[in-house]
Residue frames as qw, qx, qy, qz and C-alpha x, y, z in Angstrom:
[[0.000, 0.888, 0.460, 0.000, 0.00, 0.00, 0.00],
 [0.495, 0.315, 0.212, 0.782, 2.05, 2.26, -1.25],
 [0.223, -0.489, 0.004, -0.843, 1.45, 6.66, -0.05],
 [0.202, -0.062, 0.717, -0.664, -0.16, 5.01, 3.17],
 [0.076, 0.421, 0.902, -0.057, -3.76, 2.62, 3.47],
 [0.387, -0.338, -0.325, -0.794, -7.11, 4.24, 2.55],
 [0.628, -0.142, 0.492, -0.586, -9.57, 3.66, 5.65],
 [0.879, 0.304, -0.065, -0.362, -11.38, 1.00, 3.10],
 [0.569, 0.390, -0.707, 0.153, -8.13, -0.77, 2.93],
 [0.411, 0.279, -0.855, 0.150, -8.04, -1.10, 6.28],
 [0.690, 0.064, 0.318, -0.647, -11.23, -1.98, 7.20],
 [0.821, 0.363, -0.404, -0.178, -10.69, -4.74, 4.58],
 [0.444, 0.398, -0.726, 0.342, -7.62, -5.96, 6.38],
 [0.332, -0.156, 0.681, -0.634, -9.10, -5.95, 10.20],
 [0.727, 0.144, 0.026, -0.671, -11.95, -7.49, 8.49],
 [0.858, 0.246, -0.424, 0.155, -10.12, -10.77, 7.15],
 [0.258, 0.418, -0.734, 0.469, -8.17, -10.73, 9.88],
 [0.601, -0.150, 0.397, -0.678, -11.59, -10.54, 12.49],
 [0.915, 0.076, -0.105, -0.382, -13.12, -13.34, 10.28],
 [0.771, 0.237, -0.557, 0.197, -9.94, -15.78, 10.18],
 [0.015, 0.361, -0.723, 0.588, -9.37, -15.31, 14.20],
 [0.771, -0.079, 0.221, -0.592, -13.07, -16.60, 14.36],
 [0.805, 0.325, -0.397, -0.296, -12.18, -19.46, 12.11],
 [0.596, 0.272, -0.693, 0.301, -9.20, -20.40, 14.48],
 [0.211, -0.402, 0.633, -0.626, -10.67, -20.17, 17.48],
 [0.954, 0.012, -0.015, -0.301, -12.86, -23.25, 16.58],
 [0.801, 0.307, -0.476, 0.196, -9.61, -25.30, 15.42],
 [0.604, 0.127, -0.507, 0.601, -7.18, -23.83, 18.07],
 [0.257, -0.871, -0.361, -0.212, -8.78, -22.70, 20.99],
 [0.343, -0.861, -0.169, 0.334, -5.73, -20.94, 22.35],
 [0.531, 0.132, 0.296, 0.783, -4.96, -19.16, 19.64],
 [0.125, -0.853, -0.507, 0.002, -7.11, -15.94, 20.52],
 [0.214, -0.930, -0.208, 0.215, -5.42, -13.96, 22.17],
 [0.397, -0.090, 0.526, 0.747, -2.31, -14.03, 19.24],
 [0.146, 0.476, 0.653, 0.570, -5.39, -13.13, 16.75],
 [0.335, -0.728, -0.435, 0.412, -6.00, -10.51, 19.35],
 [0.396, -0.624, 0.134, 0.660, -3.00, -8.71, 19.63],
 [0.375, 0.070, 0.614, 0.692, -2.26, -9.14, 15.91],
 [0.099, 0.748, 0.649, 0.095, -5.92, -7.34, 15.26],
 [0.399, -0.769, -0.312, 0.389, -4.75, -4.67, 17.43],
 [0.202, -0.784, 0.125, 0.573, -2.24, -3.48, 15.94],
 [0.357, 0.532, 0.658, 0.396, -3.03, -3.95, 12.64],
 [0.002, 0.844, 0.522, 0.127, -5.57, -1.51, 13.46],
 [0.362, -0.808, -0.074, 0.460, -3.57, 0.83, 15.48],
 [0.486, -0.259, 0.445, 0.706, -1.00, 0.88, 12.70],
 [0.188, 0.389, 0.613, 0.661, -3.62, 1.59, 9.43],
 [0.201, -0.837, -0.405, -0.308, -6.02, 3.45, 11.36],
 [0.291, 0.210, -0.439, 0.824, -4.68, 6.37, 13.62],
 [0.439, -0.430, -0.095, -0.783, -8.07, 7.53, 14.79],
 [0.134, -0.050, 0.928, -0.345, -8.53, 5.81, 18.39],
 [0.694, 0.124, 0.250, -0.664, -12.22, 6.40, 17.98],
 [0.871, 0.197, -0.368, -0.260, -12.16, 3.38, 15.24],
 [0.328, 0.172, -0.916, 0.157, -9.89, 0.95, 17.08],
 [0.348, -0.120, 0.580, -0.726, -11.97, 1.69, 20.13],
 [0.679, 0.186, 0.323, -0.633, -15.01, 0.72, 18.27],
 [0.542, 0.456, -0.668, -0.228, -13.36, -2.11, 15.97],
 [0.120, 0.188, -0.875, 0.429, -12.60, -4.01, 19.34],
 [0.370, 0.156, 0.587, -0.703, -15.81, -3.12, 20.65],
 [0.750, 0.308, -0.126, -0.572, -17.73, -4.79, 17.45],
 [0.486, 0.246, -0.837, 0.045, -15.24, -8.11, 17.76],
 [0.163, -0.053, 0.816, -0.552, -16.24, -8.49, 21.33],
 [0.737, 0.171, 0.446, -0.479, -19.88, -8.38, 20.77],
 [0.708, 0.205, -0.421, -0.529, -19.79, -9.84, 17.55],
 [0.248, 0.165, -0.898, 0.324, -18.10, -12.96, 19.78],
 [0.476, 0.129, 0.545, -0.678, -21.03, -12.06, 22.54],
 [0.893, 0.173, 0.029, -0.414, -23.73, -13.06, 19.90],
 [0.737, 0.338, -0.572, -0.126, -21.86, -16.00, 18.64],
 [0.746, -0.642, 0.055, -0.168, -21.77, -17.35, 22.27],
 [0.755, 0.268, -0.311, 0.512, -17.76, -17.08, 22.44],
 [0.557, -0.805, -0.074, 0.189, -16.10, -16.54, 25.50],
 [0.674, 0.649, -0.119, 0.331, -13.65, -13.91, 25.40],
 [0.794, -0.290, -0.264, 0.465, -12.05, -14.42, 28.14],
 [0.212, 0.280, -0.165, 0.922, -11.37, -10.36, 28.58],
 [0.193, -0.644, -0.660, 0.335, -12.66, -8.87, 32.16],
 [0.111, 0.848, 0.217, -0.470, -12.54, -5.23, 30.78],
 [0.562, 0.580, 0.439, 0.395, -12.25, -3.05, 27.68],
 [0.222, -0.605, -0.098, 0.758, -10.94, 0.85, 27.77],
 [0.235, 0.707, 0.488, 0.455, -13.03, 3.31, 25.66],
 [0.308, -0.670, -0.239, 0.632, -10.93, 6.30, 26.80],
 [0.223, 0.115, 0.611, 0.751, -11.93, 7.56, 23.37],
 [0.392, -0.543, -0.566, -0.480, -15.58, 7.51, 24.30],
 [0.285, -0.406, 0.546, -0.674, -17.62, 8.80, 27.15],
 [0.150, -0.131, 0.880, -0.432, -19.51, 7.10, 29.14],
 [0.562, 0.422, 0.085, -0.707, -22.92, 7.65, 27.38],
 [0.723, 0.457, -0.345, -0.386, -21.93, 6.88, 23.96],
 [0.036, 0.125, -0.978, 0.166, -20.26, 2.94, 25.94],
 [0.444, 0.122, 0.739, -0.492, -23.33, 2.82, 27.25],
 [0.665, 0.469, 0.223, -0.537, -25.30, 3.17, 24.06],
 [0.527, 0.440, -0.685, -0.242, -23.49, 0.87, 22.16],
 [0.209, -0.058, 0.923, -0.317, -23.35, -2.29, 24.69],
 [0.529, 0.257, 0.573, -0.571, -27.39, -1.54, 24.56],
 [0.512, 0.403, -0.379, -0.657, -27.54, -1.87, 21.18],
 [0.669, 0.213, -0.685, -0.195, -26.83, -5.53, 20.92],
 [0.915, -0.340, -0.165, -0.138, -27.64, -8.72, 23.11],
 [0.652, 0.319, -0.646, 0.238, -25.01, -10.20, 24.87],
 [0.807, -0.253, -0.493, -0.202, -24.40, -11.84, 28.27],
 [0.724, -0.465, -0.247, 0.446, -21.26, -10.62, 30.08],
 [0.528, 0.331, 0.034, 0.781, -20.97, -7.50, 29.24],
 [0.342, -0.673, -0.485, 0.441, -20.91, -5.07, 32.08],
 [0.287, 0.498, -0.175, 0.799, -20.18, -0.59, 31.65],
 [0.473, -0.715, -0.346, 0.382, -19.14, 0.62, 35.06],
 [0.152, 0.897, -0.156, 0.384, -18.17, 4.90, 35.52],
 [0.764, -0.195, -0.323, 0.524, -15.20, 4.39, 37.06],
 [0.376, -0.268, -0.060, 0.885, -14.02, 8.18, 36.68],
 [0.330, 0.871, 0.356, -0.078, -14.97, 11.49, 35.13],
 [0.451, -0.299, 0.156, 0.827, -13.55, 13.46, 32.80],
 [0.337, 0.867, 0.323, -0.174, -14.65, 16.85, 30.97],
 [0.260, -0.103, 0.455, 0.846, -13.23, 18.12, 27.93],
 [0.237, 0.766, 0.288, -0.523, -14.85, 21.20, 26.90],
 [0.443, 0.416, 0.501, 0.616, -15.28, 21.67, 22.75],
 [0.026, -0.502, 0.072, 0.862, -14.58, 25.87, 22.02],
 [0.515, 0.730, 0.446, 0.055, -17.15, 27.36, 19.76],
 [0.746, 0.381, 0.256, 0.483, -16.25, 30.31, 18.08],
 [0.002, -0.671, 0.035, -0.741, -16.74, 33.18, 20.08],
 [0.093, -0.042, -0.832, 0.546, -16.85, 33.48, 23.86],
 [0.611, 0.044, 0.096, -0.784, -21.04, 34.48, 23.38],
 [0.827, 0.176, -0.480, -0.234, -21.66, 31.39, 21.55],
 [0.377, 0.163, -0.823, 0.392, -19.75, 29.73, 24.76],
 [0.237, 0.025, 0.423, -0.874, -21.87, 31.85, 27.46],
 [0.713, 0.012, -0.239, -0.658, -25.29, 30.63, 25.04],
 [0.709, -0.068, -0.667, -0.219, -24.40, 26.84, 25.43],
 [0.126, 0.005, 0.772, -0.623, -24.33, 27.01, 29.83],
 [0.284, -0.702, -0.632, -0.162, -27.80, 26.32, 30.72],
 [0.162, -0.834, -0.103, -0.517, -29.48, 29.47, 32.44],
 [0.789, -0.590, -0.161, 0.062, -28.48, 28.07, 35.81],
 [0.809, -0.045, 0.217, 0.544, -24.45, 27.82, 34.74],
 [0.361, 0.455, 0.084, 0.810, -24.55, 31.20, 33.01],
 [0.453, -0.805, -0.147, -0.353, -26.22, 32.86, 35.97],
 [0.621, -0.762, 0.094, 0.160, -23.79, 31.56, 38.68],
 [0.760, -0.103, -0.003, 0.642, -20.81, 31.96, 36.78],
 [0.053, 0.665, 0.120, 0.735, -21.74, 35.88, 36.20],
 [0.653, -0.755, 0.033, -0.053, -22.64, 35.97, 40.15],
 [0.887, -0.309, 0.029, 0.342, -19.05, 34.63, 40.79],
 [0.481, 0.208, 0.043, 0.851, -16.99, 36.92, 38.53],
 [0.165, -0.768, -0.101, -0.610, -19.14, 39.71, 39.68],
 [0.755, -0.642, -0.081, 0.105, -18.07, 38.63, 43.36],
 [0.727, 0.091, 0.152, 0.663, -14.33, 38.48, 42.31],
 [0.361, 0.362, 0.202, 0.835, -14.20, 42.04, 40.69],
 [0.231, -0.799, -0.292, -0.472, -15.81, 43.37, 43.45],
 [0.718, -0.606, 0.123, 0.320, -12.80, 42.64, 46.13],
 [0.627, -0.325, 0.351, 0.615, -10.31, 42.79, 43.48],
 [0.071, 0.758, -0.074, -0.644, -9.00, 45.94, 41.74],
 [0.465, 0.645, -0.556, -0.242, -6.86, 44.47, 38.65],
 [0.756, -0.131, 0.640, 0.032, -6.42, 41.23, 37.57],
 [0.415, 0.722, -0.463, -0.304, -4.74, 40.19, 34.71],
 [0.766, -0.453, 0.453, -0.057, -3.81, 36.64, 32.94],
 [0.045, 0.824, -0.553, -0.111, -0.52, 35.39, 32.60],
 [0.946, -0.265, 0.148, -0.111, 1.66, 32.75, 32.03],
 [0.149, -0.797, 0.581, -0.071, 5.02, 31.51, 32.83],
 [0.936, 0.040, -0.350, -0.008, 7.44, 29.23, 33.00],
 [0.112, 0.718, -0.433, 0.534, 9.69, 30.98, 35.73],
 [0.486, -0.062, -0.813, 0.316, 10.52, 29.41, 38.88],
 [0.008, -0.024, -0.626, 0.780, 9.29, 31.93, 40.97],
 [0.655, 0.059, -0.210, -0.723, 5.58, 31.32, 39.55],
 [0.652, 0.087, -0.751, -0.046, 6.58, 27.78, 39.76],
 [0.171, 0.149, -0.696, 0.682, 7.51, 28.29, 43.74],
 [0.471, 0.018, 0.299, -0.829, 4.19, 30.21, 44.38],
 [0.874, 0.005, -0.364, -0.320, 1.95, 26.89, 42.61],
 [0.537, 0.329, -0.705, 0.328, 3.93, 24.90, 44.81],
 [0.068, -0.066, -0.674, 0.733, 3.67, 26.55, 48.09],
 [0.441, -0.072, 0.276, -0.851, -0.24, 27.03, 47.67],
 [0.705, 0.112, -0.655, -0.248, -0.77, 23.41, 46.60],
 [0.503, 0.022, -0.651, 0.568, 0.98, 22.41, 49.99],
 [0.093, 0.006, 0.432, -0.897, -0.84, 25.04, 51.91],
 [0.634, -0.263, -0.491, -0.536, -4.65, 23.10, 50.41],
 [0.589, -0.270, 0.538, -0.540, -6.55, 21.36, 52.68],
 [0.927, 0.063, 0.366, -0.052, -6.75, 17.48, 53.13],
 [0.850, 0.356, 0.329, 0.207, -5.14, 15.21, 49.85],
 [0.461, 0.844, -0.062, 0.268, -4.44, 18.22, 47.78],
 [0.260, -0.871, 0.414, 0.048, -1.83, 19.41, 50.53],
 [0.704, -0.520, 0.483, -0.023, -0.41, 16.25, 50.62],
 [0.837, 0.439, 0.318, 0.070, -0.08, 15.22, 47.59],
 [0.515, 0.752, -0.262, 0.317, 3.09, 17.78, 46.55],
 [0.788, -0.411, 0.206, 0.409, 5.99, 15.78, 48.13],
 [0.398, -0.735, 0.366, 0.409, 9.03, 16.59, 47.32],
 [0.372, 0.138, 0.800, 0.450, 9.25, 13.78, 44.20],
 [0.307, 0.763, 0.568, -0.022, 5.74, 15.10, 43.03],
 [0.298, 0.887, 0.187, -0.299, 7.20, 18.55, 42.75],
 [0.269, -0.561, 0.453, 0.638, 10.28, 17.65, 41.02],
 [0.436, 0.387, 0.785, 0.212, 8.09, 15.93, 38.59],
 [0.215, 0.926, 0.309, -0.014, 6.15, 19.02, 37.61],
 [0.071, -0.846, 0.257, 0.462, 9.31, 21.18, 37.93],
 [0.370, -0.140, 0.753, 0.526, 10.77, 18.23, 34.66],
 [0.389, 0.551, 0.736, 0.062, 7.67, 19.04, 32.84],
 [0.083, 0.960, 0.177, -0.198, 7.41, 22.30, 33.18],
 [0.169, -0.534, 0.613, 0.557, 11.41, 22.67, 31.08],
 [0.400, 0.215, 0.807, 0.379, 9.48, 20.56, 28.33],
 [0.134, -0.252, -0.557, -0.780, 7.61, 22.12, 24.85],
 [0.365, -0.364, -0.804, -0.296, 4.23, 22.71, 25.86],
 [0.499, -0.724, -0.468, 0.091, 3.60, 23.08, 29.07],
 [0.215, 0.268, -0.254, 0.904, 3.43, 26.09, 31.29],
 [0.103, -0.332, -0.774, 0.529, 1.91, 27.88, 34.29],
 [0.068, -0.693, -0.399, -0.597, -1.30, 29.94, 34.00],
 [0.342, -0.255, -0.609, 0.668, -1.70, 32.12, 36.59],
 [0.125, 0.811, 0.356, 0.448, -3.77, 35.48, 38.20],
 [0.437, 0.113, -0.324, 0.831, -1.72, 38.44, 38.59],
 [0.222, -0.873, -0.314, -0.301, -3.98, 41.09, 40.90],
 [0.050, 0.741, -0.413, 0.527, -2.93, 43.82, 43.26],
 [0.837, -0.407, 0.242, -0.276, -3.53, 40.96, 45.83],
 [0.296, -0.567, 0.766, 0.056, -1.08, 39.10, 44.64],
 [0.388, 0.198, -0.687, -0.582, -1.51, 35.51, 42.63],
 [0.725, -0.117, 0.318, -0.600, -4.79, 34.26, 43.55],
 [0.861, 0.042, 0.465, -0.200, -4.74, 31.13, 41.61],
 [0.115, 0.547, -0.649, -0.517, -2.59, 29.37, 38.95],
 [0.870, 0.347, -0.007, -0.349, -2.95, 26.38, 36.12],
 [0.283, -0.522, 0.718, 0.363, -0.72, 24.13, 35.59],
 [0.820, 0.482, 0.233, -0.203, -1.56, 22.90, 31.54],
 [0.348, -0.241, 0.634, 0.647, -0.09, 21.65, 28.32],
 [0.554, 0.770, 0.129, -0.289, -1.19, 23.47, 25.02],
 [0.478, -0.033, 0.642, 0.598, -0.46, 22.43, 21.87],
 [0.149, 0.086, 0.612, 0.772, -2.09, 24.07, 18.36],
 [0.298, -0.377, -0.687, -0.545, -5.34, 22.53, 18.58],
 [0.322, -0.794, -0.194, -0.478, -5.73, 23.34, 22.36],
 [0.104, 0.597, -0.522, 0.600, -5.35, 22.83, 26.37],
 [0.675, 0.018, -0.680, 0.287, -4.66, 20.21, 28.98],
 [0.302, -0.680, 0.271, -0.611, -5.21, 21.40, 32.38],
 [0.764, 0.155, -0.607, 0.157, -3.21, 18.91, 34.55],
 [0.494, -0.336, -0.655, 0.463, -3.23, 20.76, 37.89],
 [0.022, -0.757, -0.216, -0.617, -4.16, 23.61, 39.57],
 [0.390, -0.107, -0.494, 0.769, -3.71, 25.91, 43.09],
 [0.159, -0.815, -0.106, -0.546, -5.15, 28.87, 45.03],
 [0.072, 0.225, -0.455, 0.859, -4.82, 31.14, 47.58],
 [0.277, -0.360, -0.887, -0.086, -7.06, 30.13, 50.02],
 [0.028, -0.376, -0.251, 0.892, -7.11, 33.18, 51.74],
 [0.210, 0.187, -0.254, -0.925, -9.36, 34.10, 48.87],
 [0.262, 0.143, 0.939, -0.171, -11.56, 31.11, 48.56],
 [0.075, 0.430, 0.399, -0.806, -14.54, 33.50, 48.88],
 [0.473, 0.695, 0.130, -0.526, -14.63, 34.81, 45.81],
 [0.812, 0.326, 0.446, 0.190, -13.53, 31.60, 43.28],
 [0.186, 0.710, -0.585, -0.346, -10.16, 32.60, 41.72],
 [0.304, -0.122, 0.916, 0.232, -9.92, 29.18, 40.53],
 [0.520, 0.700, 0.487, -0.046, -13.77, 30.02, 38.18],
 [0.533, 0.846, -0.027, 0.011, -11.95, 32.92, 36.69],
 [0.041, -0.573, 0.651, 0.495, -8.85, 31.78, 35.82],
 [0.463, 0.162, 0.837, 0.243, -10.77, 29.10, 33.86],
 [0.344, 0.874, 0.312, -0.144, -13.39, 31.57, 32.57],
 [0.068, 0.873, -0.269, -0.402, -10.14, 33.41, 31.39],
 [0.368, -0.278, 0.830, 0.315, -8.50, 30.79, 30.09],
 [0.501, 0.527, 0.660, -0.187, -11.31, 29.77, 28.44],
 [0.343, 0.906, 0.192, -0.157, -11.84, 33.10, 26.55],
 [0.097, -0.639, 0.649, 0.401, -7.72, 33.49, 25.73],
 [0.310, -0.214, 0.828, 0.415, -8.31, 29.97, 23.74],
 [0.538, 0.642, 0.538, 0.095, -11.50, 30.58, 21.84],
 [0.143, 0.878, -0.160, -0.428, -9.59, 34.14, 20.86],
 [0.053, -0.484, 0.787, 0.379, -6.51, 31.96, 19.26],
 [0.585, 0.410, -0.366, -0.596, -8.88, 29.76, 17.95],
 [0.085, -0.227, 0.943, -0.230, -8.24, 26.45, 20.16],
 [0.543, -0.154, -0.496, -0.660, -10.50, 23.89, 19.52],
 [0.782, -0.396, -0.480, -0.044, -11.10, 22.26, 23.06],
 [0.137, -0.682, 0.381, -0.609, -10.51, 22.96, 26.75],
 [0.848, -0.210, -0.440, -0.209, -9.93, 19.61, 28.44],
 [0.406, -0.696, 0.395, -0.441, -9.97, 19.48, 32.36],
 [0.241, 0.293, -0.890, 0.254, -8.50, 15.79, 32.46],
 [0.435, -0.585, -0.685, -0.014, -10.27, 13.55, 35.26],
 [0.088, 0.001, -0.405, 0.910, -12.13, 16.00, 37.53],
 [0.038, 0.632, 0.767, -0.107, -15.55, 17.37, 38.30],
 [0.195, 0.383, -0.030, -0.903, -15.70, 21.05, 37.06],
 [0.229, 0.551, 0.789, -0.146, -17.99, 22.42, 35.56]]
């Protein structure tokens, strides 16, 4: 295949490959999980798009479910898909051991094209308290302005208010943890958001951004400030800096914002 596979090619190939791993798992029954692996990365190799391996695998398994073959696999990872669209596929088709448990959450926010057109898709509820909140904010604090860095002493101040959280969060930047972030933060990519005010830096980000958008991989405040959610607007700012450049996604990793 010469210039690289057409999809159709290799949908052809996983296909003969799906149908002859059925064929040998009658003759040789432990020859599965070779006609597995070999599937796998087949696929991985012609198709780059996880969303199709995801859902290649996930149409071998059931097609196995209806054909009352035991595939001896106790879980599947569709960290391609949410939870929803797992669930509505499973339902689509019979089968007998197949279980979808949320294990985690994660939100990755898709940038429209303007921050209105962001503000329209909250429900009323979601665009109501996040206008209460920045109107709380900008009513303690004079000037506020965001930045970002890769300087140590920005680095120091995410550090020492990480450590200064309550419960987990404190505990969680040992010493190893923060040389870890301090090797990341010298790589492409990644850097600190932060907000400068006359108060000093209420809250920071720690993300990687590439082209298409932004990674938000930790985060801090000043708790002294709690009050008035410097950790909503530096996302709300963030937010609005990457629909300006034209980023197509704002993705908080596992977490529960909102």
């Amino acid at each position: 295949m010469i210039g690289g596979p057409t999809n159709s090619a290799a949908i052809i190939a996983i296909g003969k490959l799906t149908v002859q791993a059925l064929k040998n798992r009658f003759k040789y029954r432990l020859s599965m999980p070779v006609f597995i692996n070999v599937i796998i990365n087949v696929i991985s190799k012609l198709i780059p798009n996880p969303i199709i391996r995801i859902n290649k695998r996930l149409e071998y398994y059931l097609e196995n479910q209806k054909l009352g073959i035991n595939n001896n696999i106790k879980t599947i990872n569709f960290d391609s898909l949410h939870f929803f669209q797992v669930q509505n596929l499973v339902n689509e088709i019979e089968f007998e051991s197949v279980r979808v448990k949320k294990s985690d959450v994660s939100v990755n926010l898709p940038l429209p094209d303007s921050y209105e057109k962001y503000l329209e898709s909250l429900t009323k509820k979601n665009r109501h308290e996040l206008k209460r909140k920045k109107r709380k904010f900008a009513d303690e604090i004079n000037s506020v302005e965001l930045k970002h860095s890769k300087d140590s002493d920005v680095f120091d101040t995410f550090v020492s208010q990480h450590r200064l959280s309550a419960g987990e969060k404190g505990k969680f930047m040992t010493e190893t943890v923060e040389n870890y972030f301090d090797s990341l933060l010298k790589l492409d990519g990644w850097k600190i958001y932060y907000l400068e005010t006359d108060k000093g830096i209420l809250s920071t980000a720690f993300c990687y951004e590439n082209e298409l958008g932004c990674y938000l991989y930790n985060s801090s405040r000043n708790n002294e400030f709690n009050s008035i959610n410097p950790g909503i607007v530096i996302n709300d700012l963030i937010i609005q800096k990457l629909i300006s450049e034209k980023k197509s996604f704002f993705d908080f990793l596992k977490g529960t914002e909102r």
